[in-house]
TORNU-429223 format. One line per 10 residues: their letters; for each residue x, y, z of C-alpha. Coordinates in steps of 0.25 Angstrom, whole numbers, plus 2048, in hexadecimal, padded with zeros to 3 digits. Example, Ala and Ser with C-alpha at 12.3 -4.5 7.8 and 13.67 -1.06 7.14 Angstrom:
<pts>
as> 831:7EE:81F ~ 837:7FC:81D .
</pts>
This chain:
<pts>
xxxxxxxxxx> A2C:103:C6B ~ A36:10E:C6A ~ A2D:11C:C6E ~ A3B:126:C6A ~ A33:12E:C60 ~ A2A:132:C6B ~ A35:13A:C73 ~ A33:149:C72 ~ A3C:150:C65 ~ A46:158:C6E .
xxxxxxxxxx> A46:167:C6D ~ A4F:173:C6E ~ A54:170:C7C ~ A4F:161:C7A ~ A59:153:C78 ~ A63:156:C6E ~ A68:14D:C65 ~ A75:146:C66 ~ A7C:14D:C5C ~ A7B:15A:C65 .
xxxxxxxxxx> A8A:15E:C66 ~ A8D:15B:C74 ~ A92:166:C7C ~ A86:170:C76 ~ A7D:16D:C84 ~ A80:170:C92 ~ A84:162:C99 ~ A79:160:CA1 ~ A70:165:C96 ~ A75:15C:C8C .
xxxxxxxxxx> A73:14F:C97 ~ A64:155:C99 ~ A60:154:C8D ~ A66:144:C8A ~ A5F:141:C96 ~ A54:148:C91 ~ A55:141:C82 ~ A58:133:C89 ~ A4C:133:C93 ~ A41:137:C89 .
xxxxxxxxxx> A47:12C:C7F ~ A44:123:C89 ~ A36:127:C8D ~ A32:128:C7E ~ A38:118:C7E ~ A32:113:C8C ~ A26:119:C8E ~ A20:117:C9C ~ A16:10B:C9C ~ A0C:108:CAA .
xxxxxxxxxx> A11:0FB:CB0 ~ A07:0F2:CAD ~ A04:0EB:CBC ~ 9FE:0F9:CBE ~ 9F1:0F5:CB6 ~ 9ED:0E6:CBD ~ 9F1:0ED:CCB ~ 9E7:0FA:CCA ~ 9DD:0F1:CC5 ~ 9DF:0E8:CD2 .
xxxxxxxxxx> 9DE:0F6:CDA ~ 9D3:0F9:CD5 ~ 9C9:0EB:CD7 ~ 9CF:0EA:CE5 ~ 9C8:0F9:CE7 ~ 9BA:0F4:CE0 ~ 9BB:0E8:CE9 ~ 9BE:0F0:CF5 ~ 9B0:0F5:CF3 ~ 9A8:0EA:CF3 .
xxxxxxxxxx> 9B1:0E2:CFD ~ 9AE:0DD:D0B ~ 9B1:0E3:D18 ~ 9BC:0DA:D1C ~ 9C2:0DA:D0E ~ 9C5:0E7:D0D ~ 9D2:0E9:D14 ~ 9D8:0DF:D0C ~ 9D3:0E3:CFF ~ 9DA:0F0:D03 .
xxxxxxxxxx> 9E5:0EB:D07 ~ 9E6:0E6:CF8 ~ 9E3:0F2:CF2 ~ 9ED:0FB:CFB ~ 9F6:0F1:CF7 ~ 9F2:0F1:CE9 ~ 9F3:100:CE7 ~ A01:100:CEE ~ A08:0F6:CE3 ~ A01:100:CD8 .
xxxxxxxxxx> A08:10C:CDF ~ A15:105:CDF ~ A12:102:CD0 ~ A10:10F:CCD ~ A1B:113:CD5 ~ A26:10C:CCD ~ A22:10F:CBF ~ A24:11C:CB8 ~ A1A:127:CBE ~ A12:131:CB6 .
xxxxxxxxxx> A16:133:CAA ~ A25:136:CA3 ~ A25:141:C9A ~ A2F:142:C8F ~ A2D:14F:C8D ~ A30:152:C9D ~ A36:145:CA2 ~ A3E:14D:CAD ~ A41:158:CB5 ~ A4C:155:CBC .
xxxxxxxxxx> A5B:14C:CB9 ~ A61:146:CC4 ~ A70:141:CC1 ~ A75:137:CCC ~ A83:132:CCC ~ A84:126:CD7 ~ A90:11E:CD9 ~ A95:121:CCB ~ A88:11D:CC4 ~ A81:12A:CBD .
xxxxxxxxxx> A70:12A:CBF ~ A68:134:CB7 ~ A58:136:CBD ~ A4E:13F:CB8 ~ A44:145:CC1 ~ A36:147:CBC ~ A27:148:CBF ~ A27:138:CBE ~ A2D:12B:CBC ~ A35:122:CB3 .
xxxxxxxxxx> A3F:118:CB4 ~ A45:10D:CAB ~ A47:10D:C9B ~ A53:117:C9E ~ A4A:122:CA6 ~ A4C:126:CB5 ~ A42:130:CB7 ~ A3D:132:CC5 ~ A32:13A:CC8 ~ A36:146:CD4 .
xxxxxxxxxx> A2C:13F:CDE ~ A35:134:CDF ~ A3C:139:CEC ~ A45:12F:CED ~ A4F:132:CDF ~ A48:13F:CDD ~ A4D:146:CEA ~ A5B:145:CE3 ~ A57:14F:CD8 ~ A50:159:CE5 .
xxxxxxxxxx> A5C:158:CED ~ A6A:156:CE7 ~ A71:15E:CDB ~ A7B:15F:CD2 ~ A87:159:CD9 ~ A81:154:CE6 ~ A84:147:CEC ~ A78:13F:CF0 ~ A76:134:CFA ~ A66:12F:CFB .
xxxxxxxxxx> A60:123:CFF ~ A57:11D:CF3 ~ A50:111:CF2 ~ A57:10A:CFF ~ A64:10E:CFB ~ A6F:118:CFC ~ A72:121:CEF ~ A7D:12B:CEF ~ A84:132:CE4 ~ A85:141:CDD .
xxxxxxxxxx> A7C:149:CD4 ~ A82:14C:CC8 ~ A75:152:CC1 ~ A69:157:CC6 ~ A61:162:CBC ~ A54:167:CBB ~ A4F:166:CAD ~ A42:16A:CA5 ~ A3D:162:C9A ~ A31:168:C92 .
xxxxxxxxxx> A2C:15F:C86 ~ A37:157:C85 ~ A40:162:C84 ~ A4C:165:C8E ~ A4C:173:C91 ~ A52:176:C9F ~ A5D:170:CA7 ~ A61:174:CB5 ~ A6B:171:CC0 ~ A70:178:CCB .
xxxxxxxxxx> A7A:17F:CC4 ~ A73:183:CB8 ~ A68:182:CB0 ~ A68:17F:C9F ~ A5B:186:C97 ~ A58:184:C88 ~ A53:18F:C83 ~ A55:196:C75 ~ A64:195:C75 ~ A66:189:C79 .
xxxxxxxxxx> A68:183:C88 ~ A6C:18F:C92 ~ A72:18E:CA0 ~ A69:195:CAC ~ A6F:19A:CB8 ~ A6C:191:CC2 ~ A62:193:CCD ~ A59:197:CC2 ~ A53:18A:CC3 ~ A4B:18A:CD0 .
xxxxxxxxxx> A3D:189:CD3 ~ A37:197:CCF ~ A2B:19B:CC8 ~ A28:18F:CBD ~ A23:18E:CB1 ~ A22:19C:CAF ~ A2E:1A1:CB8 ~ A38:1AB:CB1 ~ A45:1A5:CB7 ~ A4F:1B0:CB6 .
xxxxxxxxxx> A59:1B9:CBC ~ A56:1C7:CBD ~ A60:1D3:CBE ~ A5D:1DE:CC9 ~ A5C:1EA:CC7 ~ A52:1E7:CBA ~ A42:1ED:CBB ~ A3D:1E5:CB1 ~ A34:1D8:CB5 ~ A3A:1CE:CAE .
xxxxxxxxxx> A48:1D3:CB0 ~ A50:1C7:CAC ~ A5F:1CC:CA4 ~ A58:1C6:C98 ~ A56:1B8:C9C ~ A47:1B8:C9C ~ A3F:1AA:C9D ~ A4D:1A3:C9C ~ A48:196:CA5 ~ A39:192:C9E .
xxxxxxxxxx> A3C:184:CA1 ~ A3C:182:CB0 ~ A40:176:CB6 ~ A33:16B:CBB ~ A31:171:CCA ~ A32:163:CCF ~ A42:165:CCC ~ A42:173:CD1 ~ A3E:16D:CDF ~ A49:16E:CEB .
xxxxxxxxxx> A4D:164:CF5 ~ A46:16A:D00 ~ A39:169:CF9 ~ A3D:15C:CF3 ~ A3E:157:D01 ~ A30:15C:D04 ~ A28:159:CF8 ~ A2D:149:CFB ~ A2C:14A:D0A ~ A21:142:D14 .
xxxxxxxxxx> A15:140:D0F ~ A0E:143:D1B ~ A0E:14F:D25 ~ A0D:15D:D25 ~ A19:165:D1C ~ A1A:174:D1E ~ A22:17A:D12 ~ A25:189:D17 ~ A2C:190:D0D ~ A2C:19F:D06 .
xxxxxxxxxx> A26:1A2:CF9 ~ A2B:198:CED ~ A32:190:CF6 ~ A2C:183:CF0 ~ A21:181:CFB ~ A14:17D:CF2 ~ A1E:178:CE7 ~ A24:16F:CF1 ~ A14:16A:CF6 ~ A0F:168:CE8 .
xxxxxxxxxx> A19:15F:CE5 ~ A18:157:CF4 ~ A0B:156:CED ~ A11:14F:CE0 ~ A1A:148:CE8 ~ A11:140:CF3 ~ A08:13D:CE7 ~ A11:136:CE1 ~ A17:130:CEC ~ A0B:12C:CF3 .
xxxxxxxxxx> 9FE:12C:CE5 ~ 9F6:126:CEF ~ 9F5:12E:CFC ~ 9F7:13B:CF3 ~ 9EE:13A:CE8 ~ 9EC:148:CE3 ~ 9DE:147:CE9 ~ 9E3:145:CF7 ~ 9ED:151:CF5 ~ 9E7:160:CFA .
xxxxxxxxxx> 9EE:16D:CF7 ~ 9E9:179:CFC ~ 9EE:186:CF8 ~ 9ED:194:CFB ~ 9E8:19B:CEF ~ 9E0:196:CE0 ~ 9EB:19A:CD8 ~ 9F5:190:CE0 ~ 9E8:187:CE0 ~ 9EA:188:CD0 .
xxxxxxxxxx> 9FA:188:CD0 ~ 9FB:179:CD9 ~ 9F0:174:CD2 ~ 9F8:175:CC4 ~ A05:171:CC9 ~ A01:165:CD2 ~ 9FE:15D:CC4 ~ A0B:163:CBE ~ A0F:159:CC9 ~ A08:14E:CC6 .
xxxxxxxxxx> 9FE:14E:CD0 ~ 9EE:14F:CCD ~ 9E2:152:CD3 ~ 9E8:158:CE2 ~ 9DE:162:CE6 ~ 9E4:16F:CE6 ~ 9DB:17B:CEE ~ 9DC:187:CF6 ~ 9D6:186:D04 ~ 9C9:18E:D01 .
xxxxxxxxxx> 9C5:184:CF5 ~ 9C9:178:CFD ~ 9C5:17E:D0B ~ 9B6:182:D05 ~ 9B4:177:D00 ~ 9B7:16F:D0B ~ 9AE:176:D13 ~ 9A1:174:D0A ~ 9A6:164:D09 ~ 9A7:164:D1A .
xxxxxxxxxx> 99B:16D:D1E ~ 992:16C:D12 ~ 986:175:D14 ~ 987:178:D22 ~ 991:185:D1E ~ 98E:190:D17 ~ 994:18F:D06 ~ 998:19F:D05 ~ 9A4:1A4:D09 ~ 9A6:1B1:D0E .
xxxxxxxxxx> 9B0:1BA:D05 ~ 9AE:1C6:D11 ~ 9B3:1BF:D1D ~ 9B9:1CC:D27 ~ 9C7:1CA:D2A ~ 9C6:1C7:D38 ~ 9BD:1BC:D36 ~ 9C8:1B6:D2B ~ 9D3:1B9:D36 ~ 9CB:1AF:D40 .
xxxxxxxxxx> 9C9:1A6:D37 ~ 9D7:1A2:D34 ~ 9DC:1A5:D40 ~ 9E5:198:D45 ~ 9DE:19A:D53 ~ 9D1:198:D4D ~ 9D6:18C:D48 ~ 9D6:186:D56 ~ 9CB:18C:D5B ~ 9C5:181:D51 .
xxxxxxxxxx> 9CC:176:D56 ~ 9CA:17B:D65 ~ 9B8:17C:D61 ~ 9BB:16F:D5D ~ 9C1:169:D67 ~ 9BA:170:D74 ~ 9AC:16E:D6E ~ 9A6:162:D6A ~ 99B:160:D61 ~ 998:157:D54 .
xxxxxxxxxx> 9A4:153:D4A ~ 99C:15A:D3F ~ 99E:166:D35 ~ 992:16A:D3C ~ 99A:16D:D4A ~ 9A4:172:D43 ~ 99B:17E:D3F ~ 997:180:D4D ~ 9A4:17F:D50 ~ 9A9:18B:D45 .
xxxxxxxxxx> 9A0:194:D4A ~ 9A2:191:D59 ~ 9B1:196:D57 ~ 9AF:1A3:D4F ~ 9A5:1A8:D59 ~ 9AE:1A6:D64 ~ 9B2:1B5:D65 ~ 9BA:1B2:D71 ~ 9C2:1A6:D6C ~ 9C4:1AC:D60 .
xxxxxxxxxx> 9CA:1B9:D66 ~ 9D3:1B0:D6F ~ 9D7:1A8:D63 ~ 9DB:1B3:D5A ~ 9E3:1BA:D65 ~ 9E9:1C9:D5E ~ 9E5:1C2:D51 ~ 9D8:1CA:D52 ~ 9D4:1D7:D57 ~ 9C7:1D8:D60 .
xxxxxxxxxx> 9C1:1E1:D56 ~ 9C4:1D6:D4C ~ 9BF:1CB:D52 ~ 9B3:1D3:D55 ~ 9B0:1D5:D44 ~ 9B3:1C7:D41 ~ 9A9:1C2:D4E ~ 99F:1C8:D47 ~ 9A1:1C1:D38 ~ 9A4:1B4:D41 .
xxxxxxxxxx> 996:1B4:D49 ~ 98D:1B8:D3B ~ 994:1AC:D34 ~ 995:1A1:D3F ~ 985:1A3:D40 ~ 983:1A3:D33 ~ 98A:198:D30 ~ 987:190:D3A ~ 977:193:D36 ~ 97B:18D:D27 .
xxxxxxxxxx> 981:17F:D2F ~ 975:17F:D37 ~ 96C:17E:D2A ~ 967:18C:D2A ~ 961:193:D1D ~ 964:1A0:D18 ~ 970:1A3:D21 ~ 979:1AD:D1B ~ 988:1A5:D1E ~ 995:1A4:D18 .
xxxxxxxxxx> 9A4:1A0:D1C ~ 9AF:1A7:D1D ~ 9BA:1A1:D15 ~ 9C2:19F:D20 ~ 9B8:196:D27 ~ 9BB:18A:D1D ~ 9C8:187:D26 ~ 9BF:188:D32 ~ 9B3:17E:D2E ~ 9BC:174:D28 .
xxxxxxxxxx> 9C5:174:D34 ~ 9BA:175:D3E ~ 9B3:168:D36 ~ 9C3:160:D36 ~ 9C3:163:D45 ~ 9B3:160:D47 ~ 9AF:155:D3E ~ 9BC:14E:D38 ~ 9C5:150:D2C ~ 9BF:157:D1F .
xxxxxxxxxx> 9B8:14D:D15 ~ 9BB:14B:D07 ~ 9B1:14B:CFB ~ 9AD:13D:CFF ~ 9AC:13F:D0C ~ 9B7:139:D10 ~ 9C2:140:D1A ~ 9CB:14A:D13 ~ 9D8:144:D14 ~ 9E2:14B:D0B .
xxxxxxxxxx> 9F1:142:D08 ~ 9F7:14F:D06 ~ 9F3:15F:D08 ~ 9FB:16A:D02 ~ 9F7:17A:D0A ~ 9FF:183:D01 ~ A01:192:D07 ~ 9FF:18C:D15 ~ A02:199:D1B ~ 9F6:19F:D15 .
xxxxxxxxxx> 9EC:195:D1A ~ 9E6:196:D2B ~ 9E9:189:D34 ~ 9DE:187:D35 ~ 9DD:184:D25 ~ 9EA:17B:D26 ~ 9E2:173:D30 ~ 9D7:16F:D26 ~ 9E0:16B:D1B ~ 9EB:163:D26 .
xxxxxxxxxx> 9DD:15C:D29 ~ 9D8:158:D1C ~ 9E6:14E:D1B ~ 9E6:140:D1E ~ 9EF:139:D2A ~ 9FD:13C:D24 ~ 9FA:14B:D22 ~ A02:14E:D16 ~ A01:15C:D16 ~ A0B:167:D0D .
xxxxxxxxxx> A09:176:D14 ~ A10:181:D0B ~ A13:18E:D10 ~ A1A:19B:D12 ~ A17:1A6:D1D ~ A1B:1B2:D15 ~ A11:1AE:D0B ~ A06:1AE:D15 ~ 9FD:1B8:D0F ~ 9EF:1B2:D17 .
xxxxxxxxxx> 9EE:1BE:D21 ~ 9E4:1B7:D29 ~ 9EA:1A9:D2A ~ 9F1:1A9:D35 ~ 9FF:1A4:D30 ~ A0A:1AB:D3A ~ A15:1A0:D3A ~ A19:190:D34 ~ A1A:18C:D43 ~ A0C:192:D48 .
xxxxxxxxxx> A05:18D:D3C ~ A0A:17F:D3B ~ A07:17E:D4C ~ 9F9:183:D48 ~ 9F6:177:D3D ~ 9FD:16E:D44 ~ A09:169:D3E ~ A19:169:D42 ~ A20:173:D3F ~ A2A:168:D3A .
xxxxxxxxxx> A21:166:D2E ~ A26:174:D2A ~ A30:175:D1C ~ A37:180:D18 ~ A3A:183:D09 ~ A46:18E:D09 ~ A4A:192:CFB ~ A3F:19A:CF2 ~ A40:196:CE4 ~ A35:1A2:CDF .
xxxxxxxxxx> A3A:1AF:CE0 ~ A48:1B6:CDD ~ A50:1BA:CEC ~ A4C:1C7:CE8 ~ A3E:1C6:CE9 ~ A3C:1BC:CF4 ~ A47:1C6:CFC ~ A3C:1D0:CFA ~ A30:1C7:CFF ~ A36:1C4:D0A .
xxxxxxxxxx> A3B:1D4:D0F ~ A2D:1D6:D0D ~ A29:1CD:D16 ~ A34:1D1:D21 ~ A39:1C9:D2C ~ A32:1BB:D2C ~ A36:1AD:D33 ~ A36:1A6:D26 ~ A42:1A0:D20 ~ A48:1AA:D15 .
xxxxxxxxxx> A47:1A2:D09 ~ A52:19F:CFF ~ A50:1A5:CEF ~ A59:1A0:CE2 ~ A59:1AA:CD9 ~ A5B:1B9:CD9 ~ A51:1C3:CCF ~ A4E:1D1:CCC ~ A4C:1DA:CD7 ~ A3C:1DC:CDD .
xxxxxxxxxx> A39:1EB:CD9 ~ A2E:1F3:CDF ~ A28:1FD:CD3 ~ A21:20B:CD9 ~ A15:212:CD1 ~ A0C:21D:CD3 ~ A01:216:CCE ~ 9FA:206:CC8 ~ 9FB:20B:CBB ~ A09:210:CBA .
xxxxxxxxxx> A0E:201:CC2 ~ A02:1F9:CB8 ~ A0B:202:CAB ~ A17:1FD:CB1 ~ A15:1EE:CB3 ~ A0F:1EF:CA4 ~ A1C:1F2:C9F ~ A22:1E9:CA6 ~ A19:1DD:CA6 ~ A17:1DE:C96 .
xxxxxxxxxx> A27:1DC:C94 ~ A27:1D2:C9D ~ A1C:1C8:C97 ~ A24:1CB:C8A ~ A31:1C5:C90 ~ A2C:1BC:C98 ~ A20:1B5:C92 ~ A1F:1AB:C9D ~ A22:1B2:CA9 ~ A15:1B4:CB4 .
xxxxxxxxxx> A13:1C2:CBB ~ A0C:1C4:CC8 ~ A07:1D3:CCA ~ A03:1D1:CD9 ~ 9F9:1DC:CDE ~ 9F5:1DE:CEC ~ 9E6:1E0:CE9 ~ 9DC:1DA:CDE ~ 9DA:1E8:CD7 ~ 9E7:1EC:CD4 .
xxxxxxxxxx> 9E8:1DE:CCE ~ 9DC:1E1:CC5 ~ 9E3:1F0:CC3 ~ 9F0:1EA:CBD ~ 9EA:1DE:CB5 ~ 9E2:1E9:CAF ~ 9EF:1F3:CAC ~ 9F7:1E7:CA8 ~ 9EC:1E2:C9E ~ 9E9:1EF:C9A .
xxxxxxxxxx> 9FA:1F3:C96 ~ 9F9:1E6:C8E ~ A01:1DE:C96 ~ 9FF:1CF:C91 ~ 9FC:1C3:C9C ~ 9F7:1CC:CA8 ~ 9ED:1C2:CB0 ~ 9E3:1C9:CBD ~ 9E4:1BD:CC4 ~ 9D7:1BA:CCF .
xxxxxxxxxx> 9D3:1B0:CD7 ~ 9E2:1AC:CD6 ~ 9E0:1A7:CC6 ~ 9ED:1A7:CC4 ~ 9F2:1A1:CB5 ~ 9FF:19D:CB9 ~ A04:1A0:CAC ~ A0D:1AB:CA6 ~ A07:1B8:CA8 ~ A03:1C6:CB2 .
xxxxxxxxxx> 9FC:1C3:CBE ~ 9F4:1CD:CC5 ~ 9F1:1C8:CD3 ~ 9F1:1CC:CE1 ~ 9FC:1C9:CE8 ~ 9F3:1C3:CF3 ~ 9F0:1B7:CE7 ~ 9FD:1B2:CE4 ~ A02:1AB:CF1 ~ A09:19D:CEB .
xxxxxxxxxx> A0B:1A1:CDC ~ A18:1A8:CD4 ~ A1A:1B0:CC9 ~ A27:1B3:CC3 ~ A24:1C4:CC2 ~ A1D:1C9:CCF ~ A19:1D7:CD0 ~ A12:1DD:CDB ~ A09:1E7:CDA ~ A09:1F2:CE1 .
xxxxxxxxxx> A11:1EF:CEE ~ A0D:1FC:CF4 ~ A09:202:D03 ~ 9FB:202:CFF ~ 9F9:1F2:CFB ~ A04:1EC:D04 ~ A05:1F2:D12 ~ A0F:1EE:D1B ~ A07:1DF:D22 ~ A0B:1D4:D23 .
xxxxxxxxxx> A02:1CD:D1A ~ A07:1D7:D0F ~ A15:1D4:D10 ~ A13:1C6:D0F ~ A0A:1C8:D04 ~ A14:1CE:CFE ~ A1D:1C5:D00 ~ A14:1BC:CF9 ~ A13:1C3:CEC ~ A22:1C6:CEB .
xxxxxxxxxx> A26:1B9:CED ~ A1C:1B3:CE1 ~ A27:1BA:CD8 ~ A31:1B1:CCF ~ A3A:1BA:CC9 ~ A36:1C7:CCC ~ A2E:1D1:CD5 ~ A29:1DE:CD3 ~ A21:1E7:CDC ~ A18:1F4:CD7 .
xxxxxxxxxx> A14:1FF:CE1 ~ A09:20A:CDF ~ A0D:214:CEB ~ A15:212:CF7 ~ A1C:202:CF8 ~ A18:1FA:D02 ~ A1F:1F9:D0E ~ A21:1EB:D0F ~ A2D:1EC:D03 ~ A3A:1EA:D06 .
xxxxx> A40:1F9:D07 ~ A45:1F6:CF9 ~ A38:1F6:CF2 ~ A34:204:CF9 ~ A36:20C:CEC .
</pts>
């Protein structure tokens, strides 16, 4: 039966009707939407239906696994060599019919037009599949016909071994496309880009079009030489309708999103490189290569902070993948510890801990004092041992001292000694069963008992009780995270130790972790240095603004990255007082939410009171959609953040303005500039800088006033 009265009545930029006087549309729009017009007529007409040897065959599946209960012995491997075999012809079923579900309202993201000797091909590249009744939609983790789409453009010949045998040909089409409720409203190829908007469709300059700042990035092109944020030559908002970011994807990610499925991979690369987008979509992609070994259940991503806890856990579903357990390592870390030690630990955590104590802690050569207690001095494979073993290792002044080298000065050491030998006694009184016995952990300890009951008693369990084996573990921010940490994680994977590390050392903002260098750390965790992956164009920011994150870093070993697209100017704003620059960015902020409804703005502060100071100005001079933002709450919606800058590692907002970049609040360290670094580089579109005072040091000579 004939379901056309289903397909969605086009819109304004929708399927025109035939009688549209040919001519009126660019080309290539014009072929986009009859493609458009032609695939959801045939989805209306052919909906997709399961295969019917599905039903008989997980019935079958399922009264082997109750007969494998109840079965003898010596009839079990057969009856699971059934059900392996069982479960494999339902994968392959699976496999072969049309996955997910086809929306005709977004069937596609992507056209792929294929010319091989002299036959035209058209494909369309989506979030699933379906061939047959006059479709050829493949879903972008089908390596094998997607990789065309992520490597090859307009124009290129193209020779690739498919299926067992040899294809060669030339591109002749490859455009990004956005389809939103059946409505085609973007078009984009290399060499330009076609929007509908009021006035009909409207070519873009081309490299507006890449990877930026999503749903709410204001793609534009500013003019130098404007102090307006927002300054844009009129064309504010021109690009709502961005592309899926499963098109926007390069062929270097693509090639490591469908790499091996085990090992360790290192993606180094600088602030909106691609890195976490690149390991949440290795996520997608081994799930649906492999539903099996990576159920979402079996998949762990750590990440560094709770608003990028909050950020991956909504856009892993956008990607089809349920129920992976997405964390920050104190969450997952304490929780490990009560599952592994029970009551033998204390249950407070210290919010005190002095910073020596924290610097010995995460140092990398505590981390092998662990192994070497473990290893020189035997005892019982118990959590118990483990404990002793804790305890015997901080109160060894002298190995400690020797461990931590110039890390640590004598007088130091001689604080944190005294911290380390009230706690070890008290702790160790709690595993001994003692009452009343004033104990508590330092966060850092979590690392320390986890790896001390890994190297002790055997890997972690799981809630059943079971060994801990992870299919695949994600450590976002790696730079910010001790070895002795990464150890944990590496050893809650099972035997193929599918692991993604992402990372960039100018982002490394964790002063004690002990972070110095991609070699030393990867040496320290064990894994090759071959494992290492570097991602060399940033898509984020404008040149100017990642040209000024990186002069405030200096001179560094890491690759200078490559940027797209040129911007306004950073500018550094002087006042004599908080209320004058709160006055200032009123004005400011308040013509800027009225021209850009949509647009999120980041005020990054370098201390939690003067975020509470210009919430409360900002609120106070009416300036509508200004967020305090605490314990990392973020909306990620349009809007004025207030936050530290301390709080924002991993996130983007298309306005940044940093508050107050002055002598006082960002001395010249290290840990500032790269903190710095960090905040600059969340910027889309646009950074700005207030100062109270004398400007930092750390500014390029520029920003000096």
């Amino acid at each position: 039966m004939s379901q056309s009265s289903t397909v969605p009545s086009p819109g304004p930029g929708g399927p025109r009707p035939a009688s549209s006087p040919p001519g009126a549309l660019p080309g290539p729009v014009r072929e986009e939407l009859d493609h458009l017009a032609r695939t959801q007529r045939h989805l209306a007409e052919s909906p997709a239906r399961p295969l019917a040897e599905e039903g008989p065959l997980l019935e079958e599946i399922v009264r082997m696994q109750t007969d494998l209960q109840s079965a003898r012995t010596d009839d079990k491997p057969a009856l699971l060599q059934q059900l392996e075999h069982a479960q494999a012809r339902l994968d392959q079923l699976r496999k072969g019919r049309p996955t997910d579900h086809v929306d005709p309202d977004s069937p596609y993201f992507g056209h792929l037009g294929l010319v091989e000797e002299g036959r035209r091909s058209d494909i369309f590249i989506g979030r699933a599949t379906r061939l047959g009744e006059g479709l050829r939609i493949v879903d972008w983790r089908n390596a094998p016909i997607s990789r065309m789409f992520y490597r090859y453009d307009e124009g290129d010949e193209f020779e690739e071994e498919m299926s067992g045998r040899l294809r060669a040909g030339r591109v002749v089409a490859r455009r990004t496309v956005h389809i939103d409720h059946g409505r085609l409203l973007r078009v984009g190829s290399s060499e330009v880009t076609w929007l509908h908007g009021e006035d009909g469709w409207q070519p873009l300059p081309p490299q507006r079009a890449r990877l930026s700042g999503g749903e709410g990035a204001a793609l534009r092109a500013g003019r130098a030489g404007e102090t307006t944020l927002g300054a844009s030559g009129g064309r504010l908002r021109a690009d709502k309708h961005l592309p899926d970011i499963a098109a926007l994807i390069d062929p270097e990610q693509f090639a490591l999103i469908t790499g091996e499925d085990s090992g360790v991979v290192v993606l180094r690369g600088s602030a909106g490189s691609g890195k976490t987008t690149v390991a949440l979509h290795r996520i997608a992609y081994l799930a649906w290569k492999d539903p099996r070994r990576f159920a979402p259940g079996r998949v762990l991503v750590v990440v560094w902070g709770k608003g990028m806890r909050d950020y991956v856990s909504h856009v892993l579903p956008a990607l089809g993948v349920e129920g992976v357990q997405v964390t920050t390592w104190e969450e997952w870390s304490r929780r490990m510890v009560l599952r592994t030690y029970g009551n033998l630990l204390p249950r407070v955590w210290a919010d005190d801990t002095p910073e020596p104590v924290v610097r010995i802690k995460l140092h990398p050569a505590v981390a092998e004092l662990l192994q070497e207690q473990v290893r020189h001095h035997k005892g019982p494979a118990t959590v118990n041992q483990a404990i002793e073993d804790w305890a015997a290792v901080l109160t060894d002044r002298a190995a400690l001292a020797r461990a931590m080298g110039a890390d640590i000065s004598e007088a130091a050491l001689d604080r944190a000694m005294a911290w380390l030998l009230e706690q070890t006694a008290a702790v160790v009184a709690v595993a001994h069963g003692e009452g009343g016995v004033d104990a508590r952990l330092d966060p850092e300890d979590a690392a320390l008992f986890l790896r001390l009951a890994q190297l002790r008693a055997g890997p972690l369990k799981a809630q059943g009780r079971q060994a801990l084996e992870h299919a695949h573990v994600v450590l976002d921010e790696v730079q910010d995270f001790s070895p002795v940490e990464v150890q944990v994680l590496l050893g809650t994977t099972d035997k193929r130790r599918c692991v993604t590390l992402a990372g960039d050392v100018r982002q490394h903002i964790s002063q004690a972790a002990g972070f110095s260098s991609w070699s030393g750390f990867l040496d320290r965790i064990g894994v090759p240095s071959k494992s290492l992956a570097t991602l060399e164009v940033s898509y984020r920011s404008t040149h100017q603004v990642t040209s000024f994150a990186l002069e405030v870093l200096g001179d560094d070993q890491e690759p200078v990255p490559r940027t797209l697209r040129d911007g306004p100017p950073v500018e550094l704003f002087q006042f004599s007082d908080h209320g004058a620059a709160v006055a200032f960015l009123a004005q400011e902020l308040r013509q800027l939410v009225a021209r850009e409804p949509l647009a999120n703005v980041a005020l990054l502060t370098p201390d939690p009171e003067l975020s509470r100071l210009y919430a409360r100005g900002l609120e106070q001079a009416e300036v509508e959609g200004v967020r305090l933002v605490e314990d990392q709450a973020f909306a990620f919606a349009p809007g004025i953040d207030v936050v530290e800058a301390d709080q924002v590692k991993g996130l983007e907002f298309d306005y940044v303005v940093v508050i107050d970049a002055s002598a006082r609040w960002w001395p010249d360290t290290a840990h500032h500039r790269r903190l710095m670094h960090v905040a600059a580089t969340r910027a889309v579109h646009q950074l700005w800088l207030t100062c109270v005072g004398s400007p930092s040091s750390i500014l390029p000579a520029a920003h000096h006033g």
